[in-house]
N, C-alpha and C positions, 0 to 999 in steps of 0.2 A: 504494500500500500504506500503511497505519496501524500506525506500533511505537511502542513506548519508545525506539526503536536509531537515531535521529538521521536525518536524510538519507543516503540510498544506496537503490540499484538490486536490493539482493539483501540476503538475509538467511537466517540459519540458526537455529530456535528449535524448542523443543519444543513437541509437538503440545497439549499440555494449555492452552497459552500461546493458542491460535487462536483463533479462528469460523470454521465451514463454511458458508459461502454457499449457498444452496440455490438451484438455477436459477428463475428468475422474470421477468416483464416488469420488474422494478423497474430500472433503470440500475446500474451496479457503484456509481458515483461517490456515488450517493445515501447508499449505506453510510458514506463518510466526512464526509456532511453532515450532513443532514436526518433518514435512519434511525441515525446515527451519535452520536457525545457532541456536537456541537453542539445537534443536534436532543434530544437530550435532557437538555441541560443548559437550555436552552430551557420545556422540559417539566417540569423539578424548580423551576427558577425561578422559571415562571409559577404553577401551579398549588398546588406543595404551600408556598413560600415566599408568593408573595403571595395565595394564595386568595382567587380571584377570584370575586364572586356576581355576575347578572345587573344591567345599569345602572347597575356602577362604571365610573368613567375610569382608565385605564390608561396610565401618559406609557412608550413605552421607547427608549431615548438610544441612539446607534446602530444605529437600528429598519433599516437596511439593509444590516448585516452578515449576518453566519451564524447567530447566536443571537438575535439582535434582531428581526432577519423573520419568525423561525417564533414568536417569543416572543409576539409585536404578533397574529399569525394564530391562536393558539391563545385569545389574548384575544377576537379579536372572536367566535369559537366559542362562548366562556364565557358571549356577549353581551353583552359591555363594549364601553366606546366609546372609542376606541384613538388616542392621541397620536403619532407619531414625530418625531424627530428624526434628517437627514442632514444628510453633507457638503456636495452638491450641487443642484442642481437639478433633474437630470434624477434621482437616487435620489426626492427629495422627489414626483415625479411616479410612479413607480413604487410607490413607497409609498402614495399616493392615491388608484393608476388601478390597477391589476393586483392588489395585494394588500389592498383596502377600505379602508387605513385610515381614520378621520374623520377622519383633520388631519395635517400633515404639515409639517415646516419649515428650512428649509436654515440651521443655526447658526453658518453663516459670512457669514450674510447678516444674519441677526435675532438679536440676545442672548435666550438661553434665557427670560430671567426673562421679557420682553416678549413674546415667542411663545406663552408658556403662559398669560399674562392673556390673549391674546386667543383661543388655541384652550381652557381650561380654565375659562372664568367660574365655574363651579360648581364648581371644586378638581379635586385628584388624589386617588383612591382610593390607585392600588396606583403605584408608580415599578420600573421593571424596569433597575436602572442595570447600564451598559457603559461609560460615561465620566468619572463619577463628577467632580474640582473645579467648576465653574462649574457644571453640567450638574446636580449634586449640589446645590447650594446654591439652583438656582432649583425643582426639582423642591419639596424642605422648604418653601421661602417659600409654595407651594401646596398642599402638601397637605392635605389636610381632616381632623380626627381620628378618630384612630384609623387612620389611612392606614397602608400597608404599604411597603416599599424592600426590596427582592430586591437586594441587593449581588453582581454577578456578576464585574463589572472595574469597571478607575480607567485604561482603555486612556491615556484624554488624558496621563494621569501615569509613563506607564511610563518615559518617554524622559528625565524630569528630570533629569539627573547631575551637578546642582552641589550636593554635602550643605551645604555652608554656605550653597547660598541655596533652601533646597525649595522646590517650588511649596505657596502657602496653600491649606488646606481651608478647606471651608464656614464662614462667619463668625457661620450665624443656627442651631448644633446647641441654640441654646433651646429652639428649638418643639417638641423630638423630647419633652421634658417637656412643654409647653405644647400640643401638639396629641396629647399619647398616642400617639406615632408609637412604631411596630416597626422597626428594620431589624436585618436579618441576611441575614450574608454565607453565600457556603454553595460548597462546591467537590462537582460533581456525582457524584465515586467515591464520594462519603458514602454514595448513594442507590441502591448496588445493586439495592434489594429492588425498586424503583420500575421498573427497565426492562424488566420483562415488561410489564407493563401500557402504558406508552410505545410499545413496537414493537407492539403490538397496535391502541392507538388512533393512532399516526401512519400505521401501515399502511393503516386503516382512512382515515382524513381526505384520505392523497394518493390512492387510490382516487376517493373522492365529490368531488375535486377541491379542497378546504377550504383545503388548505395546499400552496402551491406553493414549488417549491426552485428556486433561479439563480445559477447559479458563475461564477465568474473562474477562468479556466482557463489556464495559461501551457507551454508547452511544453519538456521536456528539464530533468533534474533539476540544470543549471548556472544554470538558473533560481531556485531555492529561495534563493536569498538575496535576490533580488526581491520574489519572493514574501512572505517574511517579512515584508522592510521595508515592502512597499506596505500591509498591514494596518494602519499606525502614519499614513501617508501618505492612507489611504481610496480607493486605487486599486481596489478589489474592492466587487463586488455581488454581496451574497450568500458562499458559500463560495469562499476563495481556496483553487485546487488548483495542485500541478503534474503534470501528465502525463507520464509519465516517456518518452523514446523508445525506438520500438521495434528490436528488436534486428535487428537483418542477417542 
């Protein structure tokens, strides 16, 4: 289930508060993904923040999370030619092999800024940031003018909890002058107006097969503090769920 109301098994709300699901092939789970605010936070990020034309590049920084994968897939649709960056290896092949990306690269293995020289020679169009310090600062060192940064998270930064010693942001926010760069952040309840159209065209895309969804699925809701922390940790591909058990 999907609330405002914290973790737990049950809940009691008024009905004006809901969605009725309407029976379909679509999986229930997909609702809390891909047809859900990731998938369309994905969908306001890509398209109405970075407005993407055909034969831009596209870098998106935790391209194999929840928002990052459909984000990266909704690019190459645009027919942009689509950067990611993962934790691992086996995401970075995932990323490559099942969901098209052009390029793909494990940033625990390669510094961002050296990965994007060699997957980006002709610059960044649009940057679709999830991780935002380091990740941030090599994204700008490339991008082309007039380029775009969909600000969605700074996930790398969220764990920082020494205020007397923050971690440093980007060190070259020159070029944001010097190349005419955009960035704007943007949190997806802005964009009500935007998700009739969203469930229309994702409805449509996992149909024709275009955009494909893949969960971490953990079992029993004693799980969810697992779960939470493994997001921070990169233990999930794709959407982290927990499945709650079922009753006796």
């Amino acid at each position: 289930m999907q609330s405002g109301l914290g973790w737990r098994e049950h809940f009691v709300a008024p009905a004006s508060t809901l969605a009725k699901l309407a029976p379909g092939a679509t999986p229930l789970t997909h609702h809390l993904g891909v047809l859900g605010g990731t998938g369309f936070t994905a969908y306001v990020g890509l398209l109405d923040i970075g407005r993407p034309r055909a034969g831009e590049t596209v870098f998106v920084s935790g391209a194999a999370g929840a928002v990052g994968s459909i984000a990266g897939q909704i690019a190459k649709i645009e027919d942009c030619r689509v950067i990611g960056s993962a934790g691992s290896d086996e995401k970075v092949e995932w990323l490559a092999g099942d969901l098209g990306f052009d390029a793909a690269f494990n940033y625990k293995t390669v510094p961002s800024a050296e990965a994007l020289a060699e997957a980006a020679p002709d610059g960044i169009d649009i940057y679709f940031d999830n991780v935002g310090y380091d990740h941030l600062e090599a994204a700008i060192t490339h991008m082309n003018d007039f380029g775009r940064i969909a600000a969605c998270g700074s996930i790398s930064g969220y764990n920082s909890v020494d205020p007397a010693h923050p971690r440093p942001g980007p060190n070259n926010l020159a070029f944001l002058v010097r190349k005419r760069l955009t960035m704007r952040g943007f949190i997806v309840s802005d964009h009500g107006e935007r998700r009739a159209d969203f469930r229309t065209d994702m409805e449509r895309w996992l149909a024709e097969g275009v955009v494909r969804s893949r969960e971490t699925v953990l079992e029993g809701i004693e799980q969810a503090p697992a779960a939470f922390l493994g997001l921070f940790n990169g233990t999930n591909t794709g959407k982290m769920l927990v499945r709650l058990a079922p009753e006796e």
